[in-house]
Structure formats: structure tokens, C-alpha cells
C-alpha positions, 0 to 999 in steps of 0.5 A: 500500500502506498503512502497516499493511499493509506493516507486515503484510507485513514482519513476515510476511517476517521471520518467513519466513511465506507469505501462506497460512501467515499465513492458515491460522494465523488461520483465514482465507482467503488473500485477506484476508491479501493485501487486508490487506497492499495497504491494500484492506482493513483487519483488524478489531480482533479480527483485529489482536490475533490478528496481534499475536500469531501474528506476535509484534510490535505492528502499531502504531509510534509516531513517534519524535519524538512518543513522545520529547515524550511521555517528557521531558514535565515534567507528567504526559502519555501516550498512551493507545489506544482501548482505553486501552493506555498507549504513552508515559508521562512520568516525572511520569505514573509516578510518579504511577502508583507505577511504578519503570520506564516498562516497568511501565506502557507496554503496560498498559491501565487498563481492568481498574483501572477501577470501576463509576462510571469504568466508565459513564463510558468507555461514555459515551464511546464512545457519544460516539463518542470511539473512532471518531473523534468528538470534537475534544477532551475535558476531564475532571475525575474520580476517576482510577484509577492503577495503584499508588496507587489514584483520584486526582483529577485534570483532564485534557485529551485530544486526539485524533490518529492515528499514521501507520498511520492508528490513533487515540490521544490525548496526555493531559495532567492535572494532580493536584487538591489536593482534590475539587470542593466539589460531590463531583461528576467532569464529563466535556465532550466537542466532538462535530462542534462541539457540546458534550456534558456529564456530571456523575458522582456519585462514591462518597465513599471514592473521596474519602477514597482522594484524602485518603490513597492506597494505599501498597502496590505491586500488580503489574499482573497482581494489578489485573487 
């Protein structure tokens, strides 16, 4: 049985649900369920959000000793999903998101903060295969939307990892830039099975401008979105 399927399995119990029950409130056959919870098979993400909920629990868990490096980093540092859900922060990455707690960011994706030009650049990389376990690593130098005090310029590494269920995320560690590239230009490099890939990405000048003076006002996160 896999990690996620007992995952499955327990909270399903605990919730004093059959595999039936589970099943009709997914409008599924019974069997899946039961191919779930043996590690046969696994849920799509469609069907894990929907688990998510009509079970009213993450079926993902972190490792202790990792989400804990990740909140007493000193730099900036997070664990981000495929869907760019954040999963840890470290105080320096909240602050630097304009947060006053760590339970304003953690469970948030930044996909809804994203712009047209960041918004390209996520789709090139999936395309990379960034999401499907594609790359060794990634290193960006761009405009980075944060949730409170707008793009800030940033150089950030991703390193890919999986979790014990098998799921893949990526610790990131950035540092802030005091001031853009000279050329006005973000760079994305990705190492896809030993090769390199490159983007150059033109970013808007405001978005520079936003690097000289950022947002002051604090957002709620549903207003971003």
C-alpha cells in the first residue's frame, strides 16, 4: 500500500466513511476508491482536490524535519507545489511577502498574483516539463510577484524533490536584487535530462519602477485573487 493511499484510507476511517460512501460522494465507482487506497492506482489531480475536500484534510504531509529547515531558514526559502501552493515559508520569505503570520501565506498559491509576462513564463515551464518531473534544477532571475508588496526582483534557485507520498515540490531559495539587470531583461535556465534550456523575458518597465518603490498597502489574499 502506498503512502497516499493509506493516507486515503485513514482519513476515510476517521471520518467513519465506507469505501462506497467515499465513492458515491465523488461520483465514482467503488473500485477506484479501493485501487486508490492499495497504491494500484493513483487519483488524478482533479480527483485529489475533490478528496481534499469531501474528506476535509490535505492528502499531502510534509516531513517534519524538512518543513522545520524550511521555517528557521535565515534567507528567504519555501516550498512551493506544482501548482505553486506555498507549504513552508521562512520568516525572511514573509516578510518579504508583507505577511504578519506564516498562516497568511502557507496554503496560498501565487498563481492568481501572477501577470501576463510571469504568466508565459510558468507555461514555459511546464512545457519544460518542470511539473512532471523534468528538470534537475532551475535558476531564475525575474520580476517576482509577492503577495503584499507587489514584483520584486529577485534570483532564485529551485530544486526539485518529492515528499514521501511520492508528490513533487521544490525548496526555493532567492535572494532580493538591489536593482534590475542593466539589460531590463528576467532569464529563466532550466537542466532538462542534462541539457540546458534558456529564456530571456522582456519585462514591462513599471514592473521596474514597482522594484524602485513597492506597494505599501496590505491586500488580503482573497482581494489578489
Amino acid at each position: 500500500m502506498s503512502d497516499l493511499g493509506e493516507r486515503i484510507k485513514r482519513l476515510r476511517r476517521a471520518r467513519n466513511l465506507t469505501q462506497q460512501h467515499l465513492a458515491d460522494l465523488l461520483n465514482i465507482d467503488q473500485g477506484a476508491v479501493s485501487r486508490w487506497e492499495r497504491g494500484h492506482i493513483t487519483p488524478s489531480a482533479r480527483y485529489r482536490k475533490e478528496l481534499e475536500k469531501v474528506l476535509a484534510a490535505p492528502l499531502m504531509e510534509l516531513d517534519e524535519p524538512l518543513l522545520e529547515s524550511v521555517n528557521k531558514d535565515l534567507h528567504f526559502s519555501l516550498i512551493l507545489d506544482c501548482q505553486l501552493h506555498v507549504l513552508a515559508a521562512s520568516e525572511t520569505a514573509l516578510a518579504i511577502n508583507g505577511c504578519r503570520s506564516r498562516e497568511e501565506l502557507i496554503g496560498n498559491t501565487y498563481l492568481p498574483l501572477l501577470d501576463e509576462t510571469a504568466l508565459n513564463l510558468y507555461h514555459w515551464m511546464k512545457d519544460a516539463g518542470t511539473f512532471d518531473e523534468g528538470i534537475n534544477w532551475a535558476r531564475f532571475t525575474t520580476p517576482t510577484p509577492t503577495l503584499h508588496s507587489g514584483y520584486r526582483w529577485m534570483e532564485s534557485l529551485w530544486i526539485p524533490f518529492h515528499l514521501a507520498n511520492g508528490d513533487l515540490v521544490y525548496r526555493i531559495c532567492s535572494k532580493l536584487l538591489q536593482q534590475p539587470p542593466a539589460e531590463g531583461l528576467g532569464r529563466a535556465v532550466l537542466e532538462v535530462d542534462g541539457k540546458q534550456r534558456e529564456l530571456l523575458i522582456p519585462t514591462p518597465k513599471r514592473l521596474q519602477k514597482d522594484q524602485e518603490q513597492p506597494a505599501a498597502t496590505h491586500r488580503d489574499w482573497h482581494q489578489a485573487i
